[in-house]
N, C-alpha and C positions, 0 to 999 in steps of 0.2 A: 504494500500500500504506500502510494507516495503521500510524503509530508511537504507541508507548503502553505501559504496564506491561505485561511478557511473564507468561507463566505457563507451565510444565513441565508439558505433560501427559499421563500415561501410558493408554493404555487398549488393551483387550484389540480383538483384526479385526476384532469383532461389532459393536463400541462406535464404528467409524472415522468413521461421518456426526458421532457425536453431538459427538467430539474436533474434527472440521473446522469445527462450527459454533463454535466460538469463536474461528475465525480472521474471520468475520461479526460479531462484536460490536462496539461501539465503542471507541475507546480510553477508559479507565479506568472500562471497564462495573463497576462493584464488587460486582455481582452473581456475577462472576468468582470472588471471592475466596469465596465462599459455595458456591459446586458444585466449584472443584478445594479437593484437600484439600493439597498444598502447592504453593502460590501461589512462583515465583518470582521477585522482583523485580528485574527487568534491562531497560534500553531495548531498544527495538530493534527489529527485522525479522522477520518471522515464516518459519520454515524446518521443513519440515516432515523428520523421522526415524523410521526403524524399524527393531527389532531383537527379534530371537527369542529367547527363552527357553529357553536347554539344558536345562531341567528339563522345563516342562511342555507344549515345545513351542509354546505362543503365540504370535503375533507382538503388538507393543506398538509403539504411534503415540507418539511422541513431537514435541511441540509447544512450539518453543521460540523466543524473539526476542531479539536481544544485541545492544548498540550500544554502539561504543565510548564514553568519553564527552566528547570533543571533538568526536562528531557532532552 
C-alpha cells in the first residue's frame, strides 16, 4: 500500500468507482488536490468508510489515510 498525502473524500453510491480510483493514484499525484475540493493533509494508510445520511438518505464513501507521525 502506498503512503503519501491523504485526502477526505466524500461522494455520493453512484460516485463509489470514481472515489476508489484515487486510492490508484500515486503518492503526491497533485492533481488530487484539483478534483477533491477539500484536500486533507494527513500521512498515512488508506481506509476506506461509509455512512448514511439521515436527511436524504444517501450513502457517502468516505476516503481517508492517517499516520501517526513517528511512523
Amino acid at each position: 500500500m502506498t503512503l503519501g498525502w491523504a485526502y477526505t473524500v466524500w461522494k455520493t453510491s453512484s460516485d463509489d468507482r470514481q472515489a476508489l480510483d484515487v486510492l490508484n493514484r500515486p503518492a503526491g499525484d497533485k492533481s488530487l488536490i484539483e478534483e477533491l475540493k477539500q484536500p486533507s493533509q494527513r500521512l498515512g494508510k488508506v481506509v476506506q468508510q461509509t455512512r448514511k445520511c439521515n436527511h436524504c438518505l444517501r450513502t457517502y464513501i468516505c476516503i481517508v489515510e492517517i499516520l501517526s507521525p513517528h511512523s
